[in-house]
C-alpha positions as CSV (number, residue, x, y, z in Angstrom):
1,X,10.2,-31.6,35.9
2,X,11.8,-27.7,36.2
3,X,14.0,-29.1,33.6
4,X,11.9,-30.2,31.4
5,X,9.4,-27.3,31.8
6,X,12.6,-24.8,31.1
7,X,13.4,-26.5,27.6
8,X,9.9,-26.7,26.9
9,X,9.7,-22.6,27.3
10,X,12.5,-22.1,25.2
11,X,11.5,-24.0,22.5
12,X,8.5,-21.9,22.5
13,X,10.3,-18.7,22.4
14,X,12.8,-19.7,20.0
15,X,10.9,-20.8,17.6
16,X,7.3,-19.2,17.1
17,X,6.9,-19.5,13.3
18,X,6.8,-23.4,13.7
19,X,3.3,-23.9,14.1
20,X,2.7,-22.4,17.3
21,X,1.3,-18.8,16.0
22,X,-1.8,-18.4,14.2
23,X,-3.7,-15.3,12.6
24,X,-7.3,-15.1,11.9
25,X,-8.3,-17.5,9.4
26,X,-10.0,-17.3,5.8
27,X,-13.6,-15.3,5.1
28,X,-16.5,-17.3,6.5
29,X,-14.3,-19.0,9.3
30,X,-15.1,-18.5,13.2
31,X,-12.7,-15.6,13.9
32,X,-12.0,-14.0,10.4
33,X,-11.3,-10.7,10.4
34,X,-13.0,-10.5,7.0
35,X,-15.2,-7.6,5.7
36,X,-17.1,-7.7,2.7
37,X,-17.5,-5.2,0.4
38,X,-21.2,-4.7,1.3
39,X,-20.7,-4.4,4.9
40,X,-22.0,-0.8,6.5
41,X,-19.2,-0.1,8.5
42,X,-17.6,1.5,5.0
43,X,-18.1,4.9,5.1
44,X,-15.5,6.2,1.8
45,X,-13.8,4.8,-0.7
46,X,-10.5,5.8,-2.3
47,X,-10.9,8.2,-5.2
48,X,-7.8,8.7,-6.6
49,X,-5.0,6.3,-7.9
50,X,-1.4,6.3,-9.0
51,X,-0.1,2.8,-10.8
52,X,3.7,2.0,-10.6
53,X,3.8,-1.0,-12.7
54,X,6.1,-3.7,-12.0
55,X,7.4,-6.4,-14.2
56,X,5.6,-9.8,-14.8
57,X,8.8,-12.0,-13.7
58,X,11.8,-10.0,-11.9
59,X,14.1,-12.3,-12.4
60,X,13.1,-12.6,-16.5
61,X,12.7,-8.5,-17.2
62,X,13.0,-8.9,-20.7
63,X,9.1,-10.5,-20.1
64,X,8.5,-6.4,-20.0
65,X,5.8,-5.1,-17.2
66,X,2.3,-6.8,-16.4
67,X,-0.9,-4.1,-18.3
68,X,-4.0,-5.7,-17.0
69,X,-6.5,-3.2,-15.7
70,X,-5.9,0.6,-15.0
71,X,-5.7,3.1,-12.4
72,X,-9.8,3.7,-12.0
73,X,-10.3,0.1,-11.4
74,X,-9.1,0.8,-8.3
75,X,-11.5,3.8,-7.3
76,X,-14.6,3.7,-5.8
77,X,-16.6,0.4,-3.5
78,X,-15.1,-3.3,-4.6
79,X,-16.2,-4.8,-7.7
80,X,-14.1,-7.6,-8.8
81,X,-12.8,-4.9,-11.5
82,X,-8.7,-5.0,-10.6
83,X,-5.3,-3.6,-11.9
84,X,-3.0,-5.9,-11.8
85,X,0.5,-4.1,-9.4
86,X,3.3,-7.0,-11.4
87,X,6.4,-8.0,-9.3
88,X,7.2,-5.1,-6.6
89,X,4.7,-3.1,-8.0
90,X,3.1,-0.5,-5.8
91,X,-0.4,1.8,-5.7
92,X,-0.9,5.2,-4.0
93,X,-4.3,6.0,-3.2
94,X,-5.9,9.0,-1.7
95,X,-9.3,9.9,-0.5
96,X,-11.5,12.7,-0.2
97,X,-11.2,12.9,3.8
98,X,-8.7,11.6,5.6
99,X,-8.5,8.4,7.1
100,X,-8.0,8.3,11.3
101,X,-6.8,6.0,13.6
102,X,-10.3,5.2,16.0
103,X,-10.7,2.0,18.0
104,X,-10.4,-1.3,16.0
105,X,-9.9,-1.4,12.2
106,X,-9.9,2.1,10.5
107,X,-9.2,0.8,6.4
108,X,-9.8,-2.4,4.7
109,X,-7.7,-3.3,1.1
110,X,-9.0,-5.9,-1.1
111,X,-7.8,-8.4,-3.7
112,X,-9.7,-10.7,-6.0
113,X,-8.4,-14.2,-4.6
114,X,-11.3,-16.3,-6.3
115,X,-10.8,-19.3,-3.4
116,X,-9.4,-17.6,-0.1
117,X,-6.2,-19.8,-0.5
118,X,-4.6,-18.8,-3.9
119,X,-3.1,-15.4,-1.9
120,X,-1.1,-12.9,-4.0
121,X,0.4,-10.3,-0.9
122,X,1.4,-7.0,-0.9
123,X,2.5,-4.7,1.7
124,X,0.8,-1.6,2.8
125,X,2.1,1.8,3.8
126,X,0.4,4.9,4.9
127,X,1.5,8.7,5.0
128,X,0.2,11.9,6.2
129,X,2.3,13.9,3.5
130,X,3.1,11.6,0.6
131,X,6.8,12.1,1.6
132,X,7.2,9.9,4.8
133,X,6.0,6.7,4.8
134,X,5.0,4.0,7.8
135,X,4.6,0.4,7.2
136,X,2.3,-1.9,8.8
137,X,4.7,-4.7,10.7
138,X,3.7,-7.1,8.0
139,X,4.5,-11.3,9.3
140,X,4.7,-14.2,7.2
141,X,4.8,-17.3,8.9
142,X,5.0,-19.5,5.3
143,X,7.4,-22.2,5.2
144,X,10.3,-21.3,3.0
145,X,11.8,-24.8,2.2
146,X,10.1,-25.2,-0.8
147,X,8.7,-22.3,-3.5
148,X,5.0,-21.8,-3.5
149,X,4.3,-22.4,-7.3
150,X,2.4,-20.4,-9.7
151,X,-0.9,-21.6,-8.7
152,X,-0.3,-23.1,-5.3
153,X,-2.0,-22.3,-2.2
154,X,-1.1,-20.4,1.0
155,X,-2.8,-20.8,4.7
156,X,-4.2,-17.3,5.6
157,X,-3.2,-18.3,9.3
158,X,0.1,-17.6,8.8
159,X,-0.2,-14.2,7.6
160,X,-0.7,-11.1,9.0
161,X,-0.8,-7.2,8.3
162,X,-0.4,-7.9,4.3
163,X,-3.5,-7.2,2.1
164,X,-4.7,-9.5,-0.1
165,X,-5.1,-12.3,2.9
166,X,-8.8,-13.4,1.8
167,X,-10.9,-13.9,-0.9
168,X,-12.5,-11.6,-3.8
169,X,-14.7,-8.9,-2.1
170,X,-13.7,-9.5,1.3
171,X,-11.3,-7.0,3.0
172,X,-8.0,-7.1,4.8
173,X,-8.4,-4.6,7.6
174,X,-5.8,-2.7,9.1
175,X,-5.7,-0.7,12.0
176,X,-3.2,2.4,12.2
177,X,-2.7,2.0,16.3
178,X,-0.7,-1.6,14.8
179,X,2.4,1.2,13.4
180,X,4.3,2.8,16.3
181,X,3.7,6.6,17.1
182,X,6.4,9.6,15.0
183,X,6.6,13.0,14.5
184,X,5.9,12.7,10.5
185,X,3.2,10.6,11.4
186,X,0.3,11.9,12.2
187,X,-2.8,9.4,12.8
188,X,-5.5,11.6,12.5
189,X,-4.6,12.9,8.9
190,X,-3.7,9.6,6.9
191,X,-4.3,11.3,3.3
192,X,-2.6,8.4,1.2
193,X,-2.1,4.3,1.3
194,X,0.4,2.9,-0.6
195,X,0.6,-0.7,-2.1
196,X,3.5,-2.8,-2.2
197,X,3.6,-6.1,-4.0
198,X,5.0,-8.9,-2.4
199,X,7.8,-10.5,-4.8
200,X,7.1,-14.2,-3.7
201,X,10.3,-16.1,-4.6
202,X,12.5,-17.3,-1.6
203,X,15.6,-17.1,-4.0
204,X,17.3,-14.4,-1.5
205,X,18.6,-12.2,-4.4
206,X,14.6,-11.1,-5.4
207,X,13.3,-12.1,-2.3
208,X,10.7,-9.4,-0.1
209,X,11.3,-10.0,3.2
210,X,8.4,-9.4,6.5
211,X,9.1,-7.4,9.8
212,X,11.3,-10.0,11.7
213,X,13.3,-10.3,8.3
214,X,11.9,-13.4,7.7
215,X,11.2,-14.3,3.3
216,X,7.7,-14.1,2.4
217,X,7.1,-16.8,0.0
218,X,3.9,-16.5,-2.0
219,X,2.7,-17.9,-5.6
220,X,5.9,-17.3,-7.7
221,X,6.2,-17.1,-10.5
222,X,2.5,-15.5,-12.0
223,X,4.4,-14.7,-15.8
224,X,1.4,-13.4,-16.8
225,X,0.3,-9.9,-17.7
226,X,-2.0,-10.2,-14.9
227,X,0.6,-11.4,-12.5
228,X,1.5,-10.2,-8.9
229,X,-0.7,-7.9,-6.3
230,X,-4.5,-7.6,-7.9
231,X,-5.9,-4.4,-6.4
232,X,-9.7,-3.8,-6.3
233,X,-9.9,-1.3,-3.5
234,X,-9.4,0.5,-0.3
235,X,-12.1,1.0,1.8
236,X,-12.6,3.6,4.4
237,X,-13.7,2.5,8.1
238,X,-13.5,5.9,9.9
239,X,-12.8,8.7,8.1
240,X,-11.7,12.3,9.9
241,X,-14.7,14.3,7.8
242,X,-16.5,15.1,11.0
243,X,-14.0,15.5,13.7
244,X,-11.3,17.7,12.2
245,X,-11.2,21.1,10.8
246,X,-9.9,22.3,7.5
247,X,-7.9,24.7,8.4
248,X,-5.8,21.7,11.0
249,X,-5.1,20.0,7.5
250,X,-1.5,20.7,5.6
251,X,-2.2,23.0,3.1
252,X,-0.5,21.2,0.3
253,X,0.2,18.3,-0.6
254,X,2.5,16.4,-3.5
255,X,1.4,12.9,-5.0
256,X,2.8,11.0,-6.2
257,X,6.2,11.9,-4.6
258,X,8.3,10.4,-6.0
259,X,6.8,10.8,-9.5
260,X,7.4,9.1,-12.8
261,X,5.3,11.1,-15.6
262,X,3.1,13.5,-14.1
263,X,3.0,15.7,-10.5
264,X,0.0,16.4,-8.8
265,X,-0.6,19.5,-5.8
266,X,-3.9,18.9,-3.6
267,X,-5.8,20.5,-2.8
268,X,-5.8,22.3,-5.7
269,X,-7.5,25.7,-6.3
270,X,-8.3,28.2,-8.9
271,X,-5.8,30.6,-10.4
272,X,-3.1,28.6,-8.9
273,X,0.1,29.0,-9.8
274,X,3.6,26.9,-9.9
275,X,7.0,26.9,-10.8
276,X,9.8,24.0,-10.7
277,X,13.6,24.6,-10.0
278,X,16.3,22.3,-9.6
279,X,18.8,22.3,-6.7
280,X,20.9,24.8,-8.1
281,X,18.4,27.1,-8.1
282,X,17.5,27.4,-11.9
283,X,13.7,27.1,-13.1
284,X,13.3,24.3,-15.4
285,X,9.0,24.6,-15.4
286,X,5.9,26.7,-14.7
287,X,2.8,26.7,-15.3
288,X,-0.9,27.2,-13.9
289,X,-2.9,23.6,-13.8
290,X,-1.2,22.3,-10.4
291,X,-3.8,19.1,-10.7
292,X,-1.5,18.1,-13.6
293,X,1.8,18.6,-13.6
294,X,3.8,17.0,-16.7
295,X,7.0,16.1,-15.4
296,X,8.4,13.7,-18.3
297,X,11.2,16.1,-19.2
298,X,12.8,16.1,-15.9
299,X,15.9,14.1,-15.7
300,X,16.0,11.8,-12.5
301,X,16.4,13.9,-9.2
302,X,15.5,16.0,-6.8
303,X,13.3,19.2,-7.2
304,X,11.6,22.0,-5.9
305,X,8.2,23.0,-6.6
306,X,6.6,27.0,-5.9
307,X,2.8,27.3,-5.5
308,X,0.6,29.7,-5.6
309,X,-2.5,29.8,-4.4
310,X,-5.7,32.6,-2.4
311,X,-5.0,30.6,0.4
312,X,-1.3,29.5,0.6
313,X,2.4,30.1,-1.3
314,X,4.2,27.3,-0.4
315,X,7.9,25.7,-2.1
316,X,7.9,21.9,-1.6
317,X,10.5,19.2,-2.1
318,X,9.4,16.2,-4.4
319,X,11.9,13.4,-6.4
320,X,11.8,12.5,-10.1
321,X,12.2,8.9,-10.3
């Protein structure tokens, strides 16, 4: 009976992904974790947006990059109105007070799965500074013998810390106790949320892979110019507006870092000032509208930016892609 009791145990242990874990199931269900869009426990929304596109089919780039939708459909309370993210396609999003990490859920991310079952995933990342980044421990418990197709179908049980886990205008919440504790970190202050698609196919050469390394397979492919991650929007559960100073803030802050086309400083203020110099030491740019930087003539690399501002003069490090 010991015997039998000991090999029992370590099947257990040895192989939790066969069945024997479970996550909260779909929206509606006895023990969802679902929020709808309408629920009062929202107290913000995300206001600003920055769209990496990623390509329709990875492994066919000449397909070019998905173009449904645009970076304001992702602003503001959840409306079905969605950009679509394409293979490994991400979102950075920022807010007008900073989210912080209170008992239970503290941000919700939605999709616009039209059934609950049809799940496009993404992962999602959070950052006090738009520099350093912390992921949520993202688990996919999905079978990987065989592909999920373009339209099939994956059980929400099985997943967990990944948005786009239930259905059109219900929420994926995430709480930021679930990310372990570091010095770049700080849980009080969480200014941006990045968006990660998941690239579904289990072909290990493309594959996106979960927190214990395992692949994540999810509808693959979507060759469509609506295809991969469909974000609607980030919700704010408990926002840092009424328990933290200003002046506790950092004063400035780069997004998105790294950038692509355009550089932005926030807070911004009037009569600021700024000036861009390469590692060498030679400036390359200046100007005075910090809430727009154009940074298409930068060749790939790192930088450093000057500010000026009433309130602060600060030189920051940001990355052209």
């Amino acid at each position: 009976m010991r015997h039998s009791l000991f090999i029992i145990l370590v099947f257990v242990s040895l192989y939790p992904a066969a069945g024997w874990t479970q996550y909260p199931p779909a929206a509606g269900l006895p023990g969802s974790t679902a929020i709808h869009a309408d629920s009062n426990v929202f107290v913000g929304w995300a206001n600003r947006c920055y769209i990496h596109r990623g390509l329709i089919d990875i492994q066919q780039p000449e397909l070019g990059f998905v173009s449904y939708g645009n970076e304001s459909d992702a602003l503001g309370k959840a409306d079905n109105q969605v950009v679509s993210l394409g293979d490994g396609g991400s979102a950075i999003l920022s807010f007008a007070n900073p989210i912080c990490d209170k008992p239970g859920f503290d941000f919700a991310v939605f999709e616009n799965s039209f059934d609950g079952n049809f799940l496009e995933l993404a992962f999602v990342e959070i950052s006090s500074d738009s520099i350093h980044w912390f992921r949520f421990p993202a688990i996919s418990l999905t079978p990987t013998t065989v592909q999920v197709g373009t339209f099939g179908t994956i059980d929400p049980t099985k997943i967990h810390n990944m948005a786009g886990k239930y259905a059109v205008m219900y929420g994926t919440p995430f709480d930021i106790a679930d990310i372990e504790n570091h010095e770049n970190l700080d849980k009080q202050n969480i200014r941006f949320v990045k968006i990660i698609d998941v690239v579904g196919t289990i072909n290990p050469a493309f594959a996106t892979f979960d927190a214990h390394q395992n692949i994540i397979n999810d509808p693959y492919p979507t060759p469509f110019y609506t295809g991969g991650f469909d974000l609607d929007a980030v919700g704010v559960i408990h926002s840092c507006s009424d328990n933290i100073q200003p002046k506790s803030l950092p004063l400035l802050t780069l997004y998105p870092n790294p950038c692509n086309d355009y550089l932005e400083v926030y807070p911004a203020e009037n009569n600021s000032k700024y000036s861009i110099i390469d590692i060498s030491g030679k400036m390359l740019l200046q100007g005075n509208n910090i809430s727009y930087i154009n940074t298409t003539e930068l060749e790939p690399g790192v930088y450093f930016i000057h500010i000026i501002q009433l309130s602060s003069k600060q030189t920051l490090r940001f990355i052209k892609q």
